[in-house]
Biopython code that builds the backbone (N, CA, C, O; Angstrom):
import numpy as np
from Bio.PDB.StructureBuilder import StructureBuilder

atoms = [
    (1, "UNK", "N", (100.904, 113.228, 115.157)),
    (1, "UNK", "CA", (102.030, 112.948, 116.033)),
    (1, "UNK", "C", (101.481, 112.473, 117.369)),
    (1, "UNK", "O", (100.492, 113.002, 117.877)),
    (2, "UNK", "N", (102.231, 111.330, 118.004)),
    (2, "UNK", "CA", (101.690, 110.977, 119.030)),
    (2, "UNK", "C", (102.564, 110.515, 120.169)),
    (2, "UNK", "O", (103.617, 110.002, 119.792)),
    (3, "UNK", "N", (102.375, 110.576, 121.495)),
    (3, "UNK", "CA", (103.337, 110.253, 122.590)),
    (3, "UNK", "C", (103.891, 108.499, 122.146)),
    (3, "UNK", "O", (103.222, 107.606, 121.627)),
    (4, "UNK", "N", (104.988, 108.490, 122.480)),
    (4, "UNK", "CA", (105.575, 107.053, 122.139)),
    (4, "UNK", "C", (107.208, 106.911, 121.948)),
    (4, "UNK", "O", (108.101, 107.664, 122.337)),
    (5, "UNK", "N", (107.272, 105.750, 121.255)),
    (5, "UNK", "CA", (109.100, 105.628, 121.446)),
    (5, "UNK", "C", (109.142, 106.082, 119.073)),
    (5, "UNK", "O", (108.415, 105.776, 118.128)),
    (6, "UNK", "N", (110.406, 106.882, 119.244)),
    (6, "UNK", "CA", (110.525, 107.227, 117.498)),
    (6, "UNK", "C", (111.984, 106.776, 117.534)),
    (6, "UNK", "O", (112.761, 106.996, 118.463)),
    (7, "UNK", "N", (112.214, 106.226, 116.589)),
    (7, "UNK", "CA", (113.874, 106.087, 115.998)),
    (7, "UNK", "C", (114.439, 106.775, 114.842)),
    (7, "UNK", "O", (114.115, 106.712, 113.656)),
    (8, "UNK", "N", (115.532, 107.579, 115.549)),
    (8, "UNK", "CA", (116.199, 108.703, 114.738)),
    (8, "UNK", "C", (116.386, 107.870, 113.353)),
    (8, "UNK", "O", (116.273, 106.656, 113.185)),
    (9, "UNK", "N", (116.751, 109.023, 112.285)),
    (9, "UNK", "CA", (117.423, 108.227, 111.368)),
    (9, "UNK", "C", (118.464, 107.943, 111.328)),
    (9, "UNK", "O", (118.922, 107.295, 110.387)),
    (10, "UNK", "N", (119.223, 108.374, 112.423)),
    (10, "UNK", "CA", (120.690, 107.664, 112.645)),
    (10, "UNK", "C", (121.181, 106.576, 113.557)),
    (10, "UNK", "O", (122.335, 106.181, 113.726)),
    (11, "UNK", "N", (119.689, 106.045, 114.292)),
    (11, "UNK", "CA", (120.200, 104.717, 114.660)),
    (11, "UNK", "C", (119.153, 104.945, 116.429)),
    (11, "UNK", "O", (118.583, 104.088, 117.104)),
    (12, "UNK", "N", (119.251, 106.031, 116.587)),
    (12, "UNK", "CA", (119.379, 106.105, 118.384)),
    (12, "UNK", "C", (117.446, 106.402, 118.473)),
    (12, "UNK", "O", (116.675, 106.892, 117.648)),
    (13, "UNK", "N", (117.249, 105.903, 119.707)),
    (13, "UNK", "CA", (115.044, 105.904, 119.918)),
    (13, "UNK", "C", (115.718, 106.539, 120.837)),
    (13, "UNK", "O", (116.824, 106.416, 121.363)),
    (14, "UNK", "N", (114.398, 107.579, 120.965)),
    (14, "UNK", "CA", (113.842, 108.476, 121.463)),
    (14, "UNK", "C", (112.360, 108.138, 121.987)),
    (14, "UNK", "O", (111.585, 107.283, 121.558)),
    (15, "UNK", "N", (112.195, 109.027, 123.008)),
    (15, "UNK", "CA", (110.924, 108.839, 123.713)),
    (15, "UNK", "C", (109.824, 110.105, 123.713)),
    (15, "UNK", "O", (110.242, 111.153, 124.205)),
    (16, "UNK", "N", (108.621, 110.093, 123.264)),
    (16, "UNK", "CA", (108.574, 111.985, 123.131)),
    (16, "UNK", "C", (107.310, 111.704, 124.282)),
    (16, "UNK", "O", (106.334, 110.970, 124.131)),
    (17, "UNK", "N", (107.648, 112.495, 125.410)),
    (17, "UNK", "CA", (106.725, 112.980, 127.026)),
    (17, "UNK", "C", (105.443, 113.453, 126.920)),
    (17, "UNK", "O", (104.475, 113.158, 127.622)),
    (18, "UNK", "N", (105.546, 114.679, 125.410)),
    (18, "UNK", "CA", (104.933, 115.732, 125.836)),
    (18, "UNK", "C", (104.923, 116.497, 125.092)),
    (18, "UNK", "O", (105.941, 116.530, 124.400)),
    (19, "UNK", "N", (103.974, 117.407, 124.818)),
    (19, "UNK", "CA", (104.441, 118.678, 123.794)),
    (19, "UNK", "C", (103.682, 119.829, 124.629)),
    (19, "UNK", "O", (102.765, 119.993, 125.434)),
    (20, "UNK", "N", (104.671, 120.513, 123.902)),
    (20, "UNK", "CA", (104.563, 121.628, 124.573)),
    (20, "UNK", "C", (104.044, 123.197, 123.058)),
    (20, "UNK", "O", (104.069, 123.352, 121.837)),
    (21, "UNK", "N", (103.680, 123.897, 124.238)),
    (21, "UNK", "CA", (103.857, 125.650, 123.449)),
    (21, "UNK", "C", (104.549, 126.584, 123.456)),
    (21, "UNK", "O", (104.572, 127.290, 124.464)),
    (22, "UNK", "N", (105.113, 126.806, 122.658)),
    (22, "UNK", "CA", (105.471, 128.098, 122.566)),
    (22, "UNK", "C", (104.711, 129.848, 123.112)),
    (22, "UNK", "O", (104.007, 130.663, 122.516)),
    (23, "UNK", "N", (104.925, 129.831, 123.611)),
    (23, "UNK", "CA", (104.169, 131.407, 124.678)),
    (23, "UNK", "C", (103.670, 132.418, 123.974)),
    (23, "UNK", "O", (102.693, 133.074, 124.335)),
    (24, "UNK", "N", (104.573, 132.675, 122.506)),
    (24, "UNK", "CA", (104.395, 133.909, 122.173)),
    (24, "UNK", "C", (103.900, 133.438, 121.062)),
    (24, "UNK", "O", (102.797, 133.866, 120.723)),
    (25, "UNK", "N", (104.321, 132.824, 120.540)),
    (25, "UNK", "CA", (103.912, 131.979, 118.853)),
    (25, "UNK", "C", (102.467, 130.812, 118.947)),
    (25, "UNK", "O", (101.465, 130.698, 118.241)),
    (26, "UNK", "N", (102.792, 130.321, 119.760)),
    (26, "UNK", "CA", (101.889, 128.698, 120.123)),
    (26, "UNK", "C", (102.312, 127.696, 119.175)),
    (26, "UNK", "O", (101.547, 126.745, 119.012)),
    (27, "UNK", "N", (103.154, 127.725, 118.662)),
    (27, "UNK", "CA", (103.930, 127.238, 117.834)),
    (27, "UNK", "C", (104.152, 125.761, 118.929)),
    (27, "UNK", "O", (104.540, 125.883, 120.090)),
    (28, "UNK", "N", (103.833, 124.450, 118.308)),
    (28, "UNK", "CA", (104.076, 123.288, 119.019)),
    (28, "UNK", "C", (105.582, 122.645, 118.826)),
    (28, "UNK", "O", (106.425, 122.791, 117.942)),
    (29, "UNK", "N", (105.539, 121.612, 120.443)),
    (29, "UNK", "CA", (106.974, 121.843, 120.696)),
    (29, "UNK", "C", (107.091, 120.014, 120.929)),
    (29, "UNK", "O", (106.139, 119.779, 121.673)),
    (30, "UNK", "N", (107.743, 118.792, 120.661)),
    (30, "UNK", "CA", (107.757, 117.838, 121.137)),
    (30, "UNK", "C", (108.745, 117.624, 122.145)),
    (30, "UNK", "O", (109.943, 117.665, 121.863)),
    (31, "UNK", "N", (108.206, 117.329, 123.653)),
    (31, "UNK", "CA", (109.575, 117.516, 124.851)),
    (31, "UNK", "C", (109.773, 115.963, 124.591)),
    (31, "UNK", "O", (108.775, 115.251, 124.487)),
    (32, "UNK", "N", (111.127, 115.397, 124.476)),
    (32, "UNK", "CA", (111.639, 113.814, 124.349)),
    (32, "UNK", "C", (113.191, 114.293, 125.196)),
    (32, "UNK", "O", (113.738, 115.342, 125.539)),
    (33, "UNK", "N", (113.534, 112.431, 125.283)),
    (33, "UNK", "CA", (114.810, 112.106, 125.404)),
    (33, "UNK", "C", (114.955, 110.629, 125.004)),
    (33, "UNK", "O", (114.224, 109.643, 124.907)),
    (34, "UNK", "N", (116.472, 111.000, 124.786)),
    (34, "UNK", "CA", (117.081, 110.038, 124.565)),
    (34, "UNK", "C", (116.340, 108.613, 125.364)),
    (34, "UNK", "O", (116.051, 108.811, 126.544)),
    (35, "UNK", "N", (116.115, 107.620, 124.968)),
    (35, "UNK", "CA", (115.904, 106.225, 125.638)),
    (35, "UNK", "C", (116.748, 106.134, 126.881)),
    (35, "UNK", "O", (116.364, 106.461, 128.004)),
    (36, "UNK", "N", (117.742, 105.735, 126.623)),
    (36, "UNK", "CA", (118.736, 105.496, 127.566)),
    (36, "UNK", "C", (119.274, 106.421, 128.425)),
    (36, "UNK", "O", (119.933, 106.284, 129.456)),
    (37, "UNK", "N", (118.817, 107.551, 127.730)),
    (37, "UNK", "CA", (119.515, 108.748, 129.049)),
    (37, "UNK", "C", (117.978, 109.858, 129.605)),
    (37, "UNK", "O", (117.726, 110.992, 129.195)),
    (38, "UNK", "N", (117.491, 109.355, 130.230)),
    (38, "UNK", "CA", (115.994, 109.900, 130.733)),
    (38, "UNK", "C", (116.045, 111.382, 131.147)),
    (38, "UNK", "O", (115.437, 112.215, 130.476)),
    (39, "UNK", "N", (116.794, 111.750, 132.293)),
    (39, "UNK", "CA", (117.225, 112.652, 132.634)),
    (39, "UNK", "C", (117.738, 114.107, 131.549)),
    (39, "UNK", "O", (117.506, 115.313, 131.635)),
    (40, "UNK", "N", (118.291, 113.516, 130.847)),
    (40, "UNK", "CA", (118.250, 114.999, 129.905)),
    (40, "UNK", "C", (117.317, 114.713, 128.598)),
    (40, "UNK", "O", (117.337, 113.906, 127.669)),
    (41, "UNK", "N", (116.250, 116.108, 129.129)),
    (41, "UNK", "CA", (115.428, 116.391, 128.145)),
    (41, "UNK", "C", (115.657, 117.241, 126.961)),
    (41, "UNK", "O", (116.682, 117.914, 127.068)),
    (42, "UNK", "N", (115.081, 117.385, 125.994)),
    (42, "UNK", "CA", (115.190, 118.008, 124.766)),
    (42, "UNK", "C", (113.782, 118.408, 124.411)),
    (42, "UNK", "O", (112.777, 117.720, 124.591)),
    (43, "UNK", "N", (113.868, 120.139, 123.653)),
    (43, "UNK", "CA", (112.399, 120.187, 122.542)),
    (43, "UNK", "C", (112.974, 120.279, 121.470)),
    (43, "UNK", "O", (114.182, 120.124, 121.295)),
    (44, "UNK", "N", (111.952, 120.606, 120.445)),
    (44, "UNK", "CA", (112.037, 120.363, 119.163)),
    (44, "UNK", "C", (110.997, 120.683, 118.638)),
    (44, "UNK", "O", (110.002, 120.028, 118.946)),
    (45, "UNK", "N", (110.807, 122.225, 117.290)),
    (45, "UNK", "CA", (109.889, 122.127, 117.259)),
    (45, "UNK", "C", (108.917, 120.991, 116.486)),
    (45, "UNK", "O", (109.467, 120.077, 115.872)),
    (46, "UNK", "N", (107.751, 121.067, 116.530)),
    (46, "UNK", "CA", (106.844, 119.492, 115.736)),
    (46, "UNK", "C", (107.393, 119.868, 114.232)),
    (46, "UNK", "O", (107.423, 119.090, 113.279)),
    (47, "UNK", "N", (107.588, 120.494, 114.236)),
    (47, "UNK", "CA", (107.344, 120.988, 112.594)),
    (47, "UNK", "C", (109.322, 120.345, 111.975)),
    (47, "UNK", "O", (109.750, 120.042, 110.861)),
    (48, "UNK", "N", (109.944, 120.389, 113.253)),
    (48, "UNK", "CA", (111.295, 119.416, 112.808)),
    (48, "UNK", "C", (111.122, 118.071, 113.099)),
    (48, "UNK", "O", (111.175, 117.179, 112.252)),
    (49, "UNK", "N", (110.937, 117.925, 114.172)),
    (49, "UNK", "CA", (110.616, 116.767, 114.455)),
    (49, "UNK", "C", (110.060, 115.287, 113.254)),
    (49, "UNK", "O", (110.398, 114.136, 112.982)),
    (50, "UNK", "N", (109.167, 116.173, 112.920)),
    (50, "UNK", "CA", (108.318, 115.402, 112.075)),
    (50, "UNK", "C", (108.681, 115.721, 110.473)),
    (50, "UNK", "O", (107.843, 115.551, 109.587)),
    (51, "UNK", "N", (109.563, 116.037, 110.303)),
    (51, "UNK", "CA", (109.838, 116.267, 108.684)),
    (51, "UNK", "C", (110.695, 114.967, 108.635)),
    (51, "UNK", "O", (111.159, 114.101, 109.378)),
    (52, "UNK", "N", (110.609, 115.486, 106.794)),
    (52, "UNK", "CA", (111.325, 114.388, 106.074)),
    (52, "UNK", "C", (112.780, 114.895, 105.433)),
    (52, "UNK", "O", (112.895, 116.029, 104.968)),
    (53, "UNK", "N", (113.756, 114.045, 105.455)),
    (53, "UNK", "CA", (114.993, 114.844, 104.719)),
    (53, "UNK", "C", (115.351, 113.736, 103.800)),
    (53, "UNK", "O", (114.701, 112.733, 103.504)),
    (54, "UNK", "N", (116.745, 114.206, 103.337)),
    (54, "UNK", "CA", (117.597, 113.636, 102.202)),
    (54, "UNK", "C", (118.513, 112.944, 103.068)),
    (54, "UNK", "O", (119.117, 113.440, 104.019)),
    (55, "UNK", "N", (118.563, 111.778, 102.667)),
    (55, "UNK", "CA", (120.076, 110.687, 103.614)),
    (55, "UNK", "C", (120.373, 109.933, 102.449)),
    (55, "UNK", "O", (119.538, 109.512, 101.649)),
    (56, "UNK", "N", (121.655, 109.775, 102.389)),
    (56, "UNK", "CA", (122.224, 108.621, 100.901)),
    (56, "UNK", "C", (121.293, 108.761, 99.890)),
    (56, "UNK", "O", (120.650, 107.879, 99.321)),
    (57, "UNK", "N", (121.284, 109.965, 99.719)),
    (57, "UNK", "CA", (120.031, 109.854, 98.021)),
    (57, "UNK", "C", (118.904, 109.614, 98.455)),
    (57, "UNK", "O", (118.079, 109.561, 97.542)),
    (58, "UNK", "N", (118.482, 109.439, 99.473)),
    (58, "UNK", "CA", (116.786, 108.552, 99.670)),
    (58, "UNK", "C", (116.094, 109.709, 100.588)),
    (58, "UNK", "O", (116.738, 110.157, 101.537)),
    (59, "UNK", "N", (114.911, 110.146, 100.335)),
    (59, "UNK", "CA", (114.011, 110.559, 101.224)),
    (59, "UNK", "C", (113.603, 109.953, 102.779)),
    (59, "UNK", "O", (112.947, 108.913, 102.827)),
    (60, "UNK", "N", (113.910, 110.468, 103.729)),
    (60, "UNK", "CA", (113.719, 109.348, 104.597)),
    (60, "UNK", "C", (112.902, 110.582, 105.846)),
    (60, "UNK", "O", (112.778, 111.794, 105.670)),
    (61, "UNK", "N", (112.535, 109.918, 106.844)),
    (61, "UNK", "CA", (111.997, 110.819, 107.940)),
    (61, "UNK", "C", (113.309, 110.828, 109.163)),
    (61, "UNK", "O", (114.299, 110.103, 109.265)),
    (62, "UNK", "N", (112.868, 111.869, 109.923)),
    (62, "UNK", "CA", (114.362, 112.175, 110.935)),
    (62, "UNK", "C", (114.095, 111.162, 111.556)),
    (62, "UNK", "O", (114.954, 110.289, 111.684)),
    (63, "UNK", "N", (112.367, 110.974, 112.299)),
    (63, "UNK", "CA", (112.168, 109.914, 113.760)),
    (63, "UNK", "C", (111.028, 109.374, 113.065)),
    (63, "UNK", "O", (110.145, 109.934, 112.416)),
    (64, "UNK", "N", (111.240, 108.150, 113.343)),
    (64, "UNK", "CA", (109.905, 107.068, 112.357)),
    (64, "UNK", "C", (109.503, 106.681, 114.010)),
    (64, "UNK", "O", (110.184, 106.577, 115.030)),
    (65, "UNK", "N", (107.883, 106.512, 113.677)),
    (65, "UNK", "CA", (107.358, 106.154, 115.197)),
    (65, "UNK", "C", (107.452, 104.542, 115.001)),
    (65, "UNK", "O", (107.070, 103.953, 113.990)),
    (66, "UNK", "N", (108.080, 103.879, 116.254)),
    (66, "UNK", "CA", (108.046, 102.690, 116.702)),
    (66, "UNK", "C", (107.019, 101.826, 117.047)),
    (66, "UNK", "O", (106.388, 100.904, 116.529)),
    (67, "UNK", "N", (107.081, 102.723, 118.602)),
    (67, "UNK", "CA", (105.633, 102.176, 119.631)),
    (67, "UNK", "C", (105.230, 102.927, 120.553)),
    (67, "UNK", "O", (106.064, 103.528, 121.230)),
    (68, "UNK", "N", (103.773, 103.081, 120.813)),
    (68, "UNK", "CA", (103.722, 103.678, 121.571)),
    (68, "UNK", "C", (103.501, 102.868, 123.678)),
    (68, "UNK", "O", (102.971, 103.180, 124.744)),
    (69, "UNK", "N", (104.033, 102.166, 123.295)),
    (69, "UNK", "CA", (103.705, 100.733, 124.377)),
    (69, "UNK", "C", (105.263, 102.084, 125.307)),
    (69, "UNK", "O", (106.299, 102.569, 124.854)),
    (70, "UNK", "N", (104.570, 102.172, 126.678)),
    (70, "UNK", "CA", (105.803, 103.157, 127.454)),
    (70, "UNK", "C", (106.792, 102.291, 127.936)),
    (70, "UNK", "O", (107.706, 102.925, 128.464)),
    (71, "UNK", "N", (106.934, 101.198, 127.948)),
    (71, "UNK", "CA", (108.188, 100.446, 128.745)),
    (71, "UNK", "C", (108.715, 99.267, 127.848)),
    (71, "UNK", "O", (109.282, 98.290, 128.338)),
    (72, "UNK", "N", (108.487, 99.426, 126.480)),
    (72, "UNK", "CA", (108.769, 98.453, 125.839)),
    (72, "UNK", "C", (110.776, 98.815, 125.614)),
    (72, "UNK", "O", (111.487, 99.744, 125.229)),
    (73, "UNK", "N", (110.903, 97.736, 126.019)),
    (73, "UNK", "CA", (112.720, 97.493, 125.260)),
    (73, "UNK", "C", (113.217, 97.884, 124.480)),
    (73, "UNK", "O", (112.617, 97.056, 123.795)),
    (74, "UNK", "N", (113.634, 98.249, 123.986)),
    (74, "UNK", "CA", (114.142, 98.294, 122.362)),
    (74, "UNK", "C", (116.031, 98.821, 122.282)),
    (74, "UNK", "O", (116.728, 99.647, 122.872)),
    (75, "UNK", "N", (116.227, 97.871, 121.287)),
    (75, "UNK", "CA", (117.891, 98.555, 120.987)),
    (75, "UNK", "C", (118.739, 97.506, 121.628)),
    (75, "UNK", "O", (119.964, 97.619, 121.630)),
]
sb = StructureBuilder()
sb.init_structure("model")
sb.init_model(0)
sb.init_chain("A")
sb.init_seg("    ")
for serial, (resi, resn, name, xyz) in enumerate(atoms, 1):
    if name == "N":
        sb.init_residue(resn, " ", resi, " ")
    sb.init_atom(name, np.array(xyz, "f"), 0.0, 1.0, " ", f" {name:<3s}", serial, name[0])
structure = sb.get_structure()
């Protein structure tokens, strides 16, 4: 997993800052936001982040990595 821009599987990129730890666990944490809305942040742990699920019958991933280029456009 790496800092960069990921696109949900429902349409919307995301930007991930940073990861973080968990204090008591160390359990890793990816801090992102929304593209377009900078200001509100989100975690998540890596271990969601980065899985794969079921959409229309198909195996798919939640956030497929894009780019990691920090000011690139997209959407």
């Amino acid at each position: 997993m790496k800092l960069g821009i990921y696109k949900h599987f429902k349409g919307d990129y995301y930007k991930i800052i940073s990861f973080a730890l968990h204090s008591e666990t160390e359990e890793v944490f990816a801090v992102y936001h929304k593209l377009d809305n900078p200001d509100k942040l989100w975690i998540r742990p890596l271990s969601m982040f980065n899985n794969v699920l079921e959409h229309n019958n198909e195996k798919i991933e939640r956030f497929k990595f894009i780019t990691n280029e920090q000011n690139k456009n997209i959407g």
